[in-house]
C-alpha angles and dihedrals in degrees: 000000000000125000091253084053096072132234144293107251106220114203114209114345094224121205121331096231093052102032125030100086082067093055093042086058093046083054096051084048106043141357099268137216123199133215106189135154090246134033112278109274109152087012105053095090073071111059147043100209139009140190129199113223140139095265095181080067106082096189090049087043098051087042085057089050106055093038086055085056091045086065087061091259110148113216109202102182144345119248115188135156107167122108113223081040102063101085087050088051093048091048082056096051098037089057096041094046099245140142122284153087109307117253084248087053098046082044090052093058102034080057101069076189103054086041091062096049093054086041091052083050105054079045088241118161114262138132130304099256149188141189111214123179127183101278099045127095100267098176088062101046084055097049091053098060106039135243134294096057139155126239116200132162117257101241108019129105148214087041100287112164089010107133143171115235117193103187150001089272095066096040087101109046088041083058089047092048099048090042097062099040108117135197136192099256105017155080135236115198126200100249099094125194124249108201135172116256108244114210114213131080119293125246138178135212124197113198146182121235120203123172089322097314111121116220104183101184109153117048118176126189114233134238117199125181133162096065132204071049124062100227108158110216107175142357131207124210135186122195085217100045104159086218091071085066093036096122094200090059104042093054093040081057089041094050088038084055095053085041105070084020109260106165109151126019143052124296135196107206129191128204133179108216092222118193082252094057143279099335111196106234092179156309126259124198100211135047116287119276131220094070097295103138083052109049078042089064103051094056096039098019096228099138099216097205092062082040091057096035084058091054086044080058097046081242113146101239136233111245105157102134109248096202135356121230140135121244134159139182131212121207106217103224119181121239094240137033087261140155105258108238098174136011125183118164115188112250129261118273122185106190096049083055089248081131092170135024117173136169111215097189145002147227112304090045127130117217121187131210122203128301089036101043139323151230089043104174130172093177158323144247128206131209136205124180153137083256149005094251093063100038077059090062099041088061094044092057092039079051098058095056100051111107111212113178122175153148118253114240116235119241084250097055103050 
């Protein structure tokens, strides 16, 4: 993309750990212009322009839009991978005529619940469900769709609120969990999902979306830990994973994509792989978090923020692997909600396969559990191997050596 041909519009930077590797890629693509809640620091190497409004407002958003292009400024496309940012980013395309998902599709998959209604009506396979407000008969709802079940709110993301209830005695306590979770963005309203708990390993897909052809390229196998949380603490992937040519899943997520009309954009899919066969948790409108895209990279070399800035350009992208490897990482996560006293983390090591080895906070940190918080994370490991098996076992031996000291938080104080 040349200078006369405009700029990239990124919508909401995220956080410099997670993210910047995505904006980095965007810059090496395109010129780039940010919209951002605060004026550019660590990003500003990667733009040429920027301008501080409230994005998770999609009327400010679209006035900022057009008054960018006012000033003569061509935007050429809008870039965003931020959660509780999407629906602004779709408003801004919408109104400037560019490529991307519609607002009514980006509405459809930050609704869990929306998303399940257009899912019972294609006939996909999905959950038994139920939305249950304050008022409804809650008891009932449960019943009817068997313990154990998960509770989770309707717009909120990274698994925040979501909890597993085992029985009729816990229903209120789950409603009263996934109520009062709360996420930068976005808002959490007081009607919650029932759904049924869906036994089978968890996997993700990230996907390109281009004019209603689906192009899954990345899919990562999930580790959970913390039940009855949610809390993800580590994904696999292999370059070569059987499941990206397994013809049954990729037209159940194509059909699940046309299904809640996802025509244009990234998404970030997730699928429980039941004894009964691939059953569709939900649709995200963005790239996967938690480093994904990144530690995807590194094992089949397609670099997912070039993929999503040519979407953002209506380009059809390039998504032949350039190498096939296996790599993972692991999020360290204390036991307790606690104040952090020592972290060590042992030190990368290549040739071992240990790829990546980062410390995400120090001592004096509070790091909260759910209930109390999530994604309460002290630090990471990468892998890098010739398979997953043994990029398993390099993060079991790197960690056995970190050394996580802290002080337990009392109930009060939390």
């Amino acid at each position: 993309m040349s200078a006369s041909e405009g700029v990239l519009l990124v919508m909401g930077s995220g956080h410099q750990q997670f993210r910047e590797y995505l904006l980095r890629a965007a810059a090496e693509h395109s010129r780039l212009w940010l919209f951002d809640p605060e004026e550019p620091s660590w990003q500003r190497r990667y733009v040429t322009g920027a301008t501080a409004l409230d994005v998770f407002d999609p009327a400010a958003a679209v006035r900022a839009a057009r008054d960018l292009v006012g000033d003569g400024v061509t935007i050429s496309g809008v870039y965003c991978y931020h959660e509780a940012v999407i629906a602004a980013a779709a408003h801004v395309a919408a109104d400037l005529g560019l490529p991307g998902p519609t607002p009514d599709a980006v509405r459809t998959v930050r609704d869990k619940a929306l998303t399940r209604a257009r899912l019972t009506q294609a006939g996909l396979a999905q959950p038994r469900y139920a939305v249950v407000g304050p008022a409804d008969d809650v008891a009932t709802a449960a019943a009817g769709i068997g313990f154990p079940l998960v509770a989770k709110p309707r717009t909120l993301g990274a698994s925040q609120g979501v909890v597993k209830v085992n029985g009729a005695g816990e229903v209120g306590w789950a409603l009263g969990v996934s109520r009062s979770a709360t996420q930068l963005g976005m808002v959490n309203p007081e009607e919650v999902l029932l759904e049924e708990y869906l036994n089978g390993p968890e996997i993700s897909i990230d996907a390109a979306v281009l004019d209603g052809e689906y192009l899954p390229y990345l899919l990562a196998r999930k580790r959970i830990g913390g039940e009855p949380y949610f809390e993800e603490t580590g994904h696999t992937i292999d370059a070569a994973d059987p499941l990206l040519a397994d013809d049954d899943l990729i037209d159940m997520l194509g059909a699940a994509h046309r299904a809640v009309g996802w025509r244009t954009g990234m998404t970030h899919t997730e699928v429980k792989l039941t004894p009964t066969g691939p059953v569709l948790v939900e649709i995200n409108g963005r790239l996967g978090g938690d480093l994904i895209p990144y530690v995807g990279q590194l094992a089949n070399g397609i670099d997912s923020g070039r993929v999503a800035a040519d979407v953002a350009l209506g380009v059809r992208p390039k998504l032949d692997p350039g190498r096939e490897s296996a790599t993972a990482i692991r999020f360290l996560c204390p036991p307790v909600s606690c104040v952090a006293t020592a972290v060590e983390l042992p030190p990368p090591d290549p040739g071992s396969g240990l790829y990546e080895s980062t410390v995400l906070t120090g001592p004096g940190s509070t790091l909260l559990m759910p209930p109390d918080g999530y994604i309460a994370r002290y630090g990471y490991l990468i892998a890098r191997a010739d398979t997953v098996e043994r990029c398993q076992a390099v993060l079991d031996e790197a960690e056995r050596q970190v050394v996580f000291r802290y002080d337990p938080l009392p109930s009060g104080q939390r």
